[in-house]
C-alpha positions in Angstrom: 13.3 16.7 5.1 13.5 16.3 1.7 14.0 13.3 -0.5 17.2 13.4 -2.9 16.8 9.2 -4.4 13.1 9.5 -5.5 13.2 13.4 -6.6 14.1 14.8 -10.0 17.8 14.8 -11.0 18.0 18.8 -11.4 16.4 21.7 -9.6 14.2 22.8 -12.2 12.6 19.2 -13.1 12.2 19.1 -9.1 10.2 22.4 -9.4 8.0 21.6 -12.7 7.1 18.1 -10.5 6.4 20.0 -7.2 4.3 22.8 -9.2 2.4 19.9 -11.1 1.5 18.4 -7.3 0.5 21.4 -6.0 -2.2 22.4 -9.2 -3.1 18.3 -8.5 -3.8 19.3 -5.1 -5.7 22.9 -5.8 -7.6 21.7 -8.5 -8.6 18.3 -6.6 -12.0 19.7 -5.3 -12.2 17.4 -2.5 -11.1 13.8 -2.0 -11.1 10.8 1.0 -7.8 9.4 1.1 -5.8 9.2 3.7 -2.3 11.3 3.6 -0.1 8.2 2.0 -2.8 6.8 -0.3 -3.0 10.7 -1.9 0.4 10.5 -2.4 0.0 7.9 -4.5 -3.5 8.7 -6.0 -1.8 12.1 -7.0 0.9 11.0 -8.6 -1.6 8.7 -11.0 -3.5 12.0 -11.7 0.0 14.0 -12.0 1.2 10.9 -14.6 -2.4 11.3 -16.8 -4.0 14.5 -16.2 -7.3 12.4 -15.3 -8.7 13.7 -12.1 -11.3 10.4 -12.2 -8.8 8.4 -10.9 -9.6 9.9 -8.1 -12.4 8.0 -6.8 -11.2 5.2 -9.3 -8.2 4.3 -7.1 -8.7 1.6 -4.7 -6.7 1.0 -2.0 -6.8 -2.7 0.6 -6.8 -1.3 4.3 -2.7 -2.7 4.7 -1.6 -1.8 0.7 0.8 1.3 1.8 2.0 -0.2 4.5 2.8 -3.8 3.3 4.2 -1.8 -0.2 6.6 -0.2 2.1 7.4 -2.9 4.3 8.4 -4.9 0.8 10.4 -1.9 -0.7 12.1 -1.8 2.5 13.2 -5.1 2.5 14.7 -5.2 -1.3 11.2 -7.5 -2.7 11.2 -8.6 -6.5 8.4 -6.4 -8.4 7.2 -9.2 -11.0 5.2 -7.1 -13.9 3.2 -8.3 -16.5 4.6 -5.9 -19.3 8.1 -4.9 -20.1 6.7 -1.6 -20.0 6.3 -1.5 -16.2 10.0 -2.3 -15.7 11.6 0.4 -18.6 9.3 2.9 -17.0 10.7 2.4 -12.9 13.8 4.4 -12.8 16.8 2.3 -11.7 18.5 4.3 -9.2 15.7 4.7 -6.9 15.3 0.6 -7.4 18.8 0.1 -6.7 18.5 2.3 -3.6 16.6 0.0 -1.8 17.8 -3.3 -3.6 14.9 -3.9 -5.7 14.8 -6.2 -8.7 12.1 -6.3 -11.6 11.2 -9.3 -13.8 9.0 -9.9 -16.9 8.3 -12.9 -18.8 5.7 -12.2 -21.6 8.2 -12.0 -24.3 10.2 -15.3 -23.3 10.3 -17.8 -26.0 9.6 -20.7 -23.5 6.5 -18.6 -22.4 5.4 -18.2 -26.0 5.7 -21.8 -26.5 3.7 -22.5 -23.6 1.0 -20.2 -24.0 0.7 -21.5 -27.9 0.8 -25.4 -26.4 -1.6 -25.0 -24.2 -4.1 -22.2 -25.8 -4.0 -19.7 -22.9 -2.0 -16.8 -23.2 1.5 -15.3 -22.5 0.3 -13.6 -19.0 -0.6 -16.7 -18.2 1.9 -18.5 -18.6 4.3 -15.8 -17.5 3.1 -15.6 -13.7 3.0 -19.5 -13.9 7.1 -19.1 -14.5 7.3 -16.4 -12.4 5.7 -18.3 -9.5 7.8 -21.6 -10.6 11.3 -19.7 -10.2 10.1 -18.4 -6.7 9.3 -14.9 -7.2 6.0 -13.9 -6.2 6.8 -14.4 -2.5 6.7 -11.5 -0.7 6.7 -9.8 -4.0 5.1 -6.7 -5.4 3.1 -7.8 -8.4 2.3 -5.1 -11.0 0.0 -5.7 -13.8 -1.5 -2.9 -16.5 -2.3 -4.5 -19.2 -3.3 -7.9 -19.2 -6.3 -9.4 -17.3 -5.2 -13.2 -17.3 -2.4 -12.4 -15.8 -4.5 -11.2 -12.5 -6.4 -13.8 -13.2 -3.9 -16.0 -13.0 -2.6 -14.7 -9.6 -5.7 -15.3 -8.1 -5.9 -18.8 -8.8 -2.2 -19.1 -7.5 -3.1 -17.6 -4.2 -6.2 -19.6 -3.6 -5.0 -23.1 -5.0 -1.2 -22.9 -4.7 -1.1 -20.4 -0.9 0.6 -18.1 -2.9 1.4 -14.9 -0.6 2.5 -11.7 -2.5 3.1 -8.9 -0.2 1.2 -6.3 -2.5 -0.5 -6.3 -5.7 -1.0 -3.3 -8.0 -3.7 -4.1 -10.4 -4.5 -1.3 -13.5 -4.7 -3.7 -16.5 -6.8 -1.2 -18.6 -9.0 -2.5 -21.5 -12.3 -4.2 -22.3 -11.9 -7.5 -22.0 -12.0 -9.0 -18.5 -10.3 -5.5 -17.7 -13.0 -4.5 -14.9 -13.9 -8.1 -13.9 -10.4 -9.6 -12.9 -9.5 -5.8 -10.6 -13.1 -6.7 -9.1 -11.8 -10.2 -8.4 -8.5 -9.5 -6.7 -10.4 -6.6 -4.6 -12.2 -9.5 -3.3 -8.8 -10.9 -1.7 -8.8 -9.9 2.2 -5.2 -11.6 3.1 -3.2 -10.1 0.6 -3.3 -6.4 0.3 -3.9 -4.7 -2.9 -4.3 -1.1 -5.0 -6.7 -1.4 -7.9 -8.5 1.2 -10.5 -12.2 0.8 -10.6 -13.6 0.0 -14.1 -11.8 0.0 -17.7 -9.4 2.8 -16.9 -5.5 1.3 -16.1 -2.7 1.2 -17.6 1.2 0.4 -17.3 1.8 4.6 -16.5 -0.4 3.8 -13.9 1.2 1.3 -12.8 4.8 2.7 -12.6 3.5 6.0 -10.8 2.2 4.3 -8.0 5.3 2.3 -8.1 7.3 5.8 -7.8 5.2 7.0 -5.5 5.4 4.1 -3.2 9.1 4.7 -3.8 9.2 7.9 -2.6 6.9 7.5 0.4 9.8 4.8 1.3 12.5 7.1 1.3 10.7 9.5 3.4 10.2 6.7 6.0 13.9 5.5 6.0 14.7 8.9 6.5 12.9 9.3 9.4 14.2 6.5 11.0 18.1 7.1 10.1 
């Protein structure tokens, strides 16, 4: 059964995407994903042509299935870049009633951020989390570290509960050391990339992916 909200619009962008999988998939000498986190894992690889990420994609034990689960149920996806948001195609968001949000340009943030000498990730999650969004949320970060830092804090001092967090930020700065922390987090399930390599492309093909995988589920049980 074939997916028709997640796939291409035309036949031959369908085919160029299906050819690109299956030279992923040939050229992948070997990997130890299960079946749903490959689908995801490919589709990083499909979106970079950088076969490290896999071994460099991470995923927590319940990150598919609680990604679903919030798909499923229309979640917010609250990202730390505009980027992520441009790049997520609407329709397939509308399909399952999803929303996206982003803060780090808003001039209160700005403000904020400037007032207080952190910085606009910061103080983006902090409005994010004060207009009631990162429950049950997907959180998707691929560029700045504070802003996983920040999450972090939320969870352990304020009992914040995202349903999923997808963290790529890529970079030098704190890159490596705030995806280490959140893969440290057993309660709330995560997907990270190992090291300095991330990104928001990243980011929004795992988002696709998880997308897609949700289709496929719904259609199964229609």
């Amino acid at each position: 059964m074939n997916n028709t909200v997640t796939e291409q619009l035309t036949q031959a962008g369908q085919k160029i995407e299906h050819d690109s999988f299956a030279i992923v998939d040939r050229e992948t000498a070997e990997h130890n994903y299960p079946v749903d986190q490959w689908q995801i894992v490919r589709r990083m690889i499909h979106a970079t042509a950088d076969f490290e990420f896999n071994g460099l994609a991470c995923f927590h034990p319940d990150a598919v299935k609680a990604g679903l689960k919030a798909i499923s149920n229309g979640c917010n996806i609250v990202a730390d870049v505009e980027m992520i948001c441009v790049g997520l195609s609407q329709p397939r968001l509308a399909h399952f009633g999803v929303n996206t949000h982003h803060f780090i340009a808003d001039a209160d943030v700005i403000a904020q951020a400037k007032a207080e000498n952190t910085t606009r990730a910061v103080q983006a999650m902090r409005k994010a989390y004060k207009a009631d969004l990162l429950k049950d949320s997907i959180i998707a970060v691929g560029n700045a570290p504070t802003a996983l830092l920040e999450i972090e804090r939320l969870v352990r001092e304020e009992n914040v509960k995202p349903a999923l967090i997808i963290a790529m930020p890529v970079g030098f700065v704190s890159a490596e050391e705030s995806k280490d922390i959140i893969s440290e987090l057993s309660d709330i399930p995560w997907i990270i990339t190992k090291g300095r390599k991330g990104g928001s492309t990243l980011v929004v093909s795992a988002l696709h992916a998880l997308l897609a995988l949700a289709e496929a589920e719904q259609k199964i049980k229609s």
